[in-house]
Structures are given as C-alpha cells and as structure tokens.
C-alpha positions in Angstrom: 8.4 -17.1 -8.3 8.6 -15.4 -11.7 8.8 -11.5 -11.4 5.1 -11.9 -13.3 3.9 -14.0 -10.4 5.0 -12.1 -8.3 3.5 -8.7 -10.0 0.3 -11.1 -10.1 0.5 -11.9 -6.6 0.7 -8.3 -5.0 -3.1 -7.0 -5.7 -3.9 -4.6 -2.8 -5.1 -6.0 0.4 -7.5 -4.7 2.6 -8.2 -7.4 5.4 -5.5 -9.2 7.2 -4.7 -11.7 9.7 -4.8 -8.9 13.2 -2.9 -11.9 15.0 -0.2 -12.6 12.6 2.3 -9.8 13.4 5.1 -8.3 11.2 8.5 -7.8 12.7 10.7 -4.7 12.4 13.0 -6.3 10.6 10.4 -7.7 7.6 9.8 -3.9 7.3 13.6 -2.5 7.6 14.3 -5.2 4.6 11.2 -3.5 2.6 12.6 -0.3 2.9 15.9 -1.8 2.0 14.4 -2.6 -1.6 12.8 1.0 -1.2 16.3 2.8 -0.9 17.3 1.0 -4.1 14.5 2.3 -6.2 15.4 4.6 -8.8 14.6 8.4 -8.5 14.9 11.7 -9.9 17.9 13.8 -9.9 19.3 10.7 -7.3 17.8 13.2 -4.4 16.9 10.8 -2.1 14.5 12.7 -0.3 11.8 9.9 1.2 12.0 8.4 4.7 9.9 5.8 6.3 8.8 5.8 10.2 7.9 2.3 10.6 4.5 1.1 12.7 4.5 -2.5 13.9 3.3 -1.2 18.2 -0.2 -2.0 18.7 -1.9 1.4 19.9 0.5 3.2 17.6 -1.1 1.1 14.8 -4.7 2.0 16.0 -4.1 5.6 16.2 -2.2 5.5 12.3 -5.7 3.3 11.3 -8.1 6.2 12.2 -6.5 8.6 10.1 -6.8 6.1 7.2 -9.6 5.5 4.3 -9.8 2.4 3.0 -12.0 1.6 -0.6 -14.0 4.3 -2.3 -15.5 2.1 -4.1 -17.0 0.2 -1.6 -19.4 2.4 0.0 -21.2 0.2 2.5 -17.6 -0.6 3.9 -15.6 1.8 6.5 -12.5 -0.6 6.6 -11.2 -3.6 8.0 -12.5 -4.5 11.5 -11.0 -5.3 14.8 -9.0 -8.7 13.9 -8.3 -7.8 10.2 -6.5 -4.6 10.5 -3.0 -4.5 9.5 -0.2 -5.7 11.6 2.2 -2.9 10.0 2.8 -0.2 8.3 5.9 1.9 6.7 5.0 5.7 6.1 6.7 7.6 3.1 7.5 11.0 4.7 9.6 13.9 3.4 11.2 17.4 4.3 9.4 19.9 2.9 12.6 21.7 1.6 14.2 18.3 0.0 10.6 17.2 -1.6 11.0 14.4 -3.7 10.0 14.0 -7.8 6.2 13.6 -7.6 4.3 11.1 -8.5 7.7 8.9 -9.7 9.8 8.7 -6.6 6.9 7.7 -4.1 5.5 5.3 -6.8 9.1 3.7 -7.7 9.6 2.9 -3.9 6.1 1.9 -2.6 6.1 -0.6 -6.0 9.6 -2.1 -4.7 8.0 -2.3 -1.0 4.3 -4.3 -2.5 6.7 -6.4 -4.5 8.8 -7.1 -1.8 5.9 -8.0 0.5 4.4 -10.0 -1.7 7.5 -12.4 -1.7 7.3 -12.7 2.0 3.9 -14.1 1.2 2.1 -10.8 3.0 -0.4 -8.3 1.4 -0.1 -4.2 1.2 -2.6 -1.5 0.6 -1.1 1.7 -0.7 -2.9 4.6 0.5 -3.4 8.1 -0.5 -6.6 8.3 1.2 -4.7 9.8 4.4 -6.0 12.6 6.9 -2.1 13.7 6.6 -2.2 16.2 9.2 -3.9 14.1 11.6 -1.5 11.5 10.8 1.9 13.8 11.1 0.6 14.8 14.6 0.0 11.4 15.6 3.3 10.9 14.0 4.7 13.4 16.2 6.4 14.6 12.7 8.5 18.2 13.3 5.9 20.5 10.9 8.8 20.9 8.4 8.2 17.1 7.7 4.9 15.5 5.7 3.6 12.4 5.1 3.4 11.3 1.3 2.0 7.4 1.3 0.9 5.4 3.7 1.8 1.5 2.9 -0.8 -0.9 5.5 0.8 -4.2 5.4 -0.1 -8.0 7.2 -1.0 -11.4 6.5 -3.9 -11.6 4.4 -7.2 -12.2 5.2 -8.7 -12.1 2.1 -8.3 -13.4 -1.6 -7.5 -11.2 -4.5 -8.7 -12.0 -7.8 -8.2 -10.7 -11.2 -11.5 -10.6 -13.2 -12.5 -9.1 -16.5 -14.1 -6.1 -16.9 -17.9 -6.5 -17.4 -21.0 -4.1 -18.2 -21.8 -5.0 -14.5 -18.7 -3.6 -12.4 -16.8 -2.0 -15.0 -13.4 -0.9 -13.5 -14.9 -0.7 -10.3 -13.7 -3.8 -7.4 -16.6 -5.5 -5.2 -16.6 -8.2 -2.8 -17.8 -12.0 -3.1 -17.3 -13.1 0.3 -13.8 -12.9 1.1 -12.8 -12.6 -2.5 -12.1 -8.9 -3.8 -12.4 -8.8 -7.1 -10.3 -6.2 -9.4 -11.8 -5.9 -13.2 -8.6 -5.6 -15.4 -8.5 -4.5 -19.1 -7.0 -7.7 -21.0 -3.2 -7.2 -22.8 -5.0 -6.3 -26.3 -7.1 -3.9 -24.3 -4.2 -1.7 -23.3 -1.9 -2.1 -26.0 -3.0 1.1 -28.4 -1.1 0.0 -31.7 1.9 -2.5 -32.8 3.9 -0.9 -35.2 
C-alpha cells in the first residue's frame, strides 16, 4: 500500500470483530512505531500499558465514550467491542509536549494498525480517573489517550460534506460515514 492508502485506510473504527483477538505482540510492534515518533525536546515521556485480557478489556470499556455525534448510540455492543487497546500514560513530573507528542505517536500507532488490516479509535473521551484506578496506575501516573483497537466490524467511508450532515459522521447500516472538506476546500491560497 501507498502511504496515501494507507492514510485513507485508517478512518476511526468504532465496531469490531469481539472474536477476532489481537496478540501482545501486534501491540508491542505498534508501540515500536510509537517510540520512533518524533517529539519535543526528545523527552520521551509517554508509556503504554497494553490491554488484550478479556475482563481487563471490559473494565477499560466502561470508562470509555464512544461517538458524540451519535446520540442514540452508547458504543459498541457485546461481540463488537475491541479486542485491544494500548493506553498513552505519563508521569506527572516528565509530562510530555501537549497536544504534539500524544498526537505524533497515536498517528504512528492508527497507521500501523491499519497495515495489519485492523481498525483504531482514538479516544479522549476517557473517565481518566476511573480508568488509572482500574489501571491500578501509582497516582503520580495519568492516562493521556486511549487507542481501542480490533478487527473491524464496520465500513468506513469518506463522503462529502453536504447541507444535510455537515461535518458531522452518521451511520448507513454498517457503513460510518465521515464528511470530509475536498483538497480545494482546505487549501487557503497558492502563492
């Protein structure tokens, strides 16, 4: 695949295939590509705690939110939660650059996942105390990004923005939809 392809490919994913599951090692190569990602001042500061145990998964899943813009929706459901996840945590004392460092890493993760053919979901949306302590995460430690991760269940396509939807994503069966400006759109001059 062409790094555009690729780019293409990994649209966020919000329903996967519950009975396809992601090894340890798929997730220790993602944060492989993480590591490599460039960041401020070369500090370093992210870690990952890696999820792939079942009842660890459901208990990191409850402290998730999942699409704001679909309101009738509360998330995936039993059979098309994800398999994985990797967690973006840092010390408190050794923060990272925010918003690059997080950004620069999760983007090498989603890229890297959707290589392997599997979909992400980054999420902010995170109940990060809730998760830390279900983390067990010393309190000097806090979480920054959640990255959900599995086979998917689900179709992503890129649509133009209409007077309809406008940048907002909807559903069409087990299609998601994500209105994108065209090139012209976001290019603001050519000089």
């Amino acid at each position: 695949m062409t790094l555009k392809e690729i780019v293409t490919k990994a649209r966020t994913v919000r329903r996967f295939k519950e009975n396809m599951p992601i090894t340890l090692q798929t997730l220790r190569e993602l944060v492989d590509l993480a590591r490599l990602a460039p960041c401020g001042a070369n500090k370093q500061a992210l870690r990952y705690y890696l999820v792939t145990q079942p009842s660890l998964r459901e208990r990191v899943f409850t402290t998730l939110g999942w699409a704001a813009y679909l309101t009738d929706w509360v998330g995936p459901a039993e059979g098309e939660r994800p398999t994985a996840y990797i967690i973006q945590v840092e010390e408190a004392v050794n923060a990272c650059l925010r918003p690059v460092d997080p950004g620069f890493a999760a983007q090498n993760i989603i890229l890297g996942a959707a290589e392997k053919g599997l979909g992400s979901c980054l999420i902010d949306n995170v109940q990060r105390k809730d998760l830390a302590e279900v983390l067990g995460l010393p309190t000097e430690w806090r979480v920054v990004y959640v990255i959900a991760l599995g086979v998917p269940a689900e179709t992503v396509e890129i649509r133009p923005i209409d007077s309809l939807h406008g940048i907002k994503y909807w559903r069409e069966g087990m299609v998601h939809c994500v209105p994108k400006h065209t090139l012209d759109e976001v290019i603001y001059e050519e000089a």
